[in-house]
N, C-alpha and C positions, 0 to 999 in steps of 0.2 A: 723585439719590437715588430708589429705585425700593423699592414697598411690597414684602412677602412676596409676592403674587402674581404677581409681573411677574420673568422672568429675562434676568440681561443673560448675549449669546451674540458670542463673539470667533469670526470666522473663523482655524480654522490657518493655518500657513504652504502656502503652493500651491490656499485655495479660494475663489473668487473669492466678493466678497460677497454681491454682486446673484441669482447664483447661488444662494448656500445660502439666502435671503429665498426663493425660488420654492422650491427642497430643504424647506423646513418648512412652505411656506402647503401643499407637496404631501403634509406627512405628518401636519397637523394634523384631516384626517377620521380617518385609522385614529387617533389618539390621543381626540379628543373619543369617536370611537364607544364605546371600554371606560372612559371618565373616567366618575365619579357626583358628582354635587354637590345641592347644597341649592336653587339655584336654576336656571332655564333659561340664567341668562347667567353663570352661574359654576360651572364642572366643578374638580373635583378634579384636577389633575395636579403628579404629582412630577417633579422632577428627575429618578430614573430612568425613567420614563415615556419622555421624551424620547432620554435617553442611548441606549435600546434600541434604536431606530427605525434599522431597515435603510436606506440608501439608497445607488442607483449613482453611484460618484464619476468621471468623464470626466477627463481632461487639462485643465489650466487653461483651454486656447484653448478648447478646445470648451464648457469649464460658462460663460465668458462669452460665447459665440456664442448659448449656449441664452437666456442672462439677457436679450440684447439683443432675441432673436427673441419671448420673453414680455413684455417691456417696449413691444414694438411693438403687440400685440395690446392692453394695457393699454391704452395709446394712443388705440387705437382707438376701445374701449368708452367711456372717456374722453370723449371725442368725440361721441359719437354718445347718448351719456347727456344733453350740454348741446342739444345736437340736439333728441332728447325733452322736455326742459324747456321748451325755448322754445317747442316748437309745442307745449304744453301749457298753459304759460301766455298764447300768442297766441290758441289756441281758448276757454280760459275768458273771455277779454275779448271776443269776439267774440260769446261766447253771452252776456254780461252785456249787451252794446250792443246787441243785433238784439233778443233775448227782452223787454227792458223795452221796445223802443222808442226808447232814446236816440239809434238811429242806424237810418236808415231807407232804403228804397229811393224815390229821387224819382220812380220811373216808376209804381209802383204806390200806386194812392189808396183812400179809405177809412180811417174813423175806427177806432179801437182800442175794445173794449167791456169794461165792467164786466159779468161774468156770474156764478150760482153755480154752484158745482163741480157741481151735480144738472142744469144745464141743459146741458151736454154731456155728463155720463159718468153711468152707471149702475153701480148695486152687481151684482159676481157673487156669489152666493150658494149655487150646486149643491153639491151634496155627491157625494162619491167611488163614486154608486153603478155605475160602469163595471167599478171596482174596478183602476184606474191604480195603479199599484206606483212610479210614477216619482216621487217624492218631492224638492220643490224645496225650496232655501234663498236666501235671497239675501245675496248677497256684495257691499259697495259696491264692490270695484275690476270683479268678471266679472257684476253681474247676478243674475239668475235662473237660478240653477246647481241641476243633479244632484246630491240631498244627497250619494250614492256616491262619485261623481268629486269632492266637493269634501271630504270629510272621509275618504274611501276604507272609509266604512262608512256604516251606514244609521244612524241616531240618533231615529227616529221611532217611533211604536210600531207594534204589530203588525196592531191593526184597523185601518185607514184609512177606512174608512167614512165619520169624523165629518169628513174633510178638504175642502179646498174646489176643486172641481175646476177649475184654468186652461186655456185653449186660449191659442194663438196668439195675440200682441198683446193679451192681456190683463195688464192692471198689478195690483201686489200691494203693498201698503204696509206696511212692517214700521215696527212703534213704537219699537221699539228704538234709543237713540240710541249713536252710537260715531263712531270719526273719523273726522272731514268730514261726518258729518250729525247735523248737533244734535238736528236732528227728526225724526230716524228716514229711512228710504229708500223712497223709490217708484220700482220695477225692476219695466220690462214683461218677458214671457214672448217673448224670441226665437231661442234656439238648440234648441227644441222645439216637438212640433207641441201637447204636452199635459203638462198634471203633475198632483200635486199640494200646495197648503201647508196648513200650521195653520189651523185658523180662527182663529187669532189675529192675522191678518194682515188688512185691511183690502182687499178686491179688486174691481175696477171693468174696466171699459171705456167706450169709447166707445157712446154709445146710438146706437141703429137707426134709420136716417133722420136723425139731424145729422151735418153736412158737416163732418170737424174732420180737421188732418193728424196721423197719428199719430209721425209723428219728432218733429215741433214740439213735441208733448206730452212726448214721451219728453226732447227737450232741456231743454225749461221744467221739468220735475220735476228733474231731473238738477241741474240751477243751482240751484238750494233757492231758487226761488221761490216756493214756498208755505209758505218756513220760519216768517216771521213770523206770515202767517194760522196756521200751528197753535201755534205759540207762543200766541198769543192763546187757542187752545179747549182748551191743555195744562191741566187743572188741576193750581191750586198744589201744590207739594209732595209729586204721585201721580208722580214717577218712583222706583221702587222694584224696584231691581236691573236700571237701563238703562231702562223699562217708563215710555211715556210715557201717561197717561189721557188717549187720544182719542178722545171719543164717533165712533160711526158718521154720528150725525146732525148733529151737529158740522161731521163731518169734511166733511159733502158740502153743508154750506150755506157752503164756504171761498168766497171770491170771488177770480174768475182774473181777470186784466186781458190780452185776448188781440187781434189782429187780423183784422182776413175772410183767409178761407181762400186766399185767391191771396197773401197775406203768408205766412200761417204754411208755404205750400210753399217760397217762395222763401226766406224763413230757413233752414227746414229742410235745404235745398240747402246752402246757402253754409256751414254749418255740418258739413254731413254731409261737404264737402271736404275743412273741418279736422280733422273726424274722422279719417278716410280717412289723412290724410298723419301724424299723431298715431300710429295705428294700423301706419303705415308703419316710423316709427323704432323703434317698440317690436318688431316681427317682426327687423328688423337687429340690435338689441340683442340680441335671444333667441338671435338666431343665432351672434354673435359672442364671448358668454359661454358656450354651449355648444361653439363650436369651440376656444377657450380650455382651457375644462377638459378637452376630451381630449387637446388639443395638448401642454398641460401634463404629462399621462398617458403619455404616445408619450414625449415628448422625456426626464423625470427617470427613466422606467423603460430606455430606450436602444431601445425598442423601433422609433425612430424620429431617424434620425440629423441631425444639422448638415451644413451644407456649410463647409469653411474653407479659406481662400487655400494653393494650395497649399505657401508657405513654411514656414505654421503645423501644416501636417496632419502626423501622426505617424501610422507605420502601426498 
């Protein structure tokens, strides 16, 4: 039993199935692109919508040579997606076990310390008078991104003056809570030499003359270890449209529980590996769903033929 939404689709006589499953997943952009609906995840399409849709129909051999050859590439992604997960979920455990402490290096000694957030890091506070046009946002999955390149428009206003100007390796703390950070996001500044964000952001560095590893920082923030310390200086009931109430003063009397600096490189290290290999599967991925969609593009348009035994081949 299938609701008004959903249409049940019979392959004819002579098209293979696996086949027309790729023939529709391939004409389902030009359809959503002129469908209107009420929601993002529900378009309006009619039955004639679908009927209309052009597409090259191949000799039985070859629309299951093509089904085979997209089922492999599936495969793949398939693949290489549980690949991602694992070293995703091996580096999160890894950062939870090295960043607390609970798993340590035996060769490197030295107590772990209770410190406040102001005894390693300092507030940035400058204002935009350069006149940087680079205007950051930050994204929990990429960082400290270019509001242009991440929303493909600028969203900011027009004087920048009142903004707060970042450099390099400096962190910005958005209060904002969304998913996977309860307590808002702390994202250093590294795929730029400068920007700038709202002053409504929260931005520090490392102070001048303390010894501290800046990945170690960047991982420990990352892990929401300092979730519960702001939890605690959240006041009640001031989230109000995402918008958590964290004093500034508050915020930089949190206490870190950190190691001497010949740990927090070595962490940083062993972490930065997992990163690294994490980072790896995800470019494979990228790669592999991109060769997909055009392979897909070539082979249902014909612009890009099968090869078939030649019992099977017709001229």
């Amino acid at each position: 039993m299938l609701n008004q939404h959903i249409f049940k689709v019979h392959a004819n006589a002579g098209i293979d199935s696996a086949w027309l499953y790729w023939a529709l997943r391939h004409v389902t952009d030009r359809i959503e692109a002129n469908a209107h609906g009420f929601k993002a995840t529900l378009v309006h399409v009619k039955k004639s919508d679908i009927d209309r849709q052009s597409v090259i129909v191949p000799d039985q051999g070859t629309q299951t040579r093509i089904a085979e050859v997209m089922q492999t590439w599936d495969e793949a992604i398939t693949a290489t997606e549980k690949l991602l997960a694992n070293s995703c979920k091996q580096k999160q455990e890894l950062m939870r076990a090295l960043l607390t402490g609970k798993k340590r290096f035996t060769r490197l000694q030295g107590s772990w310390q209770h410190l406040d957030f102001d005894d390693v890091f300092e507030r940035v506070t400058r204002k935009n008078f350069p006149g940087n046009s680079n205007v950051l946002t930050i994204s929990g999955q990429l960082g400290l991104v270019s509001q242009s390149e991440y929303f493909n428009k600028s969203v900011a206003s027009e004087n920048l003056s009142g903004y707060t100007l970042l450099e390099r390796y400096n962190f910005a703390y958005n209060k904002s809570y969304s998913a996977g950070y309860p307590q808002g996001a702390i994202k250093p500044l590294v795929a730029h030499d400068a920007g700038v964000v709202s002053s409504l952001y929260v931005c520090f560095r490392i102070k001048a003359g303390v010894e501290a590893d800046f990945d170690f920082f960047r991982h420990y923030f990352e892990a929401g270890l300092l979730n519960e310390e702001i939890s605690g200086i959240a006041q009640e009931g001031a989230r109000n449209h995402g918008l958590l109430n964290v004093s500034v003063t508050d915020f930089f009397k949190l206490r870190l529980h950190i190691p001497p600096v010949p740990v927090q490189r070595k962490i940083a290290e062993a972490i930065n590996v997992a990163e690294a290999e994490e980072r790896l599967f995800e470019n494979q991925l990228e790669r592999l769903q991109t060769e997909k969609r055009a392979l897909m593009q070539q082979l249902l348009t014909g612009k890009r033929r099968v090869r078939l035994p030649a019992s099977e081949a017709t001229p």
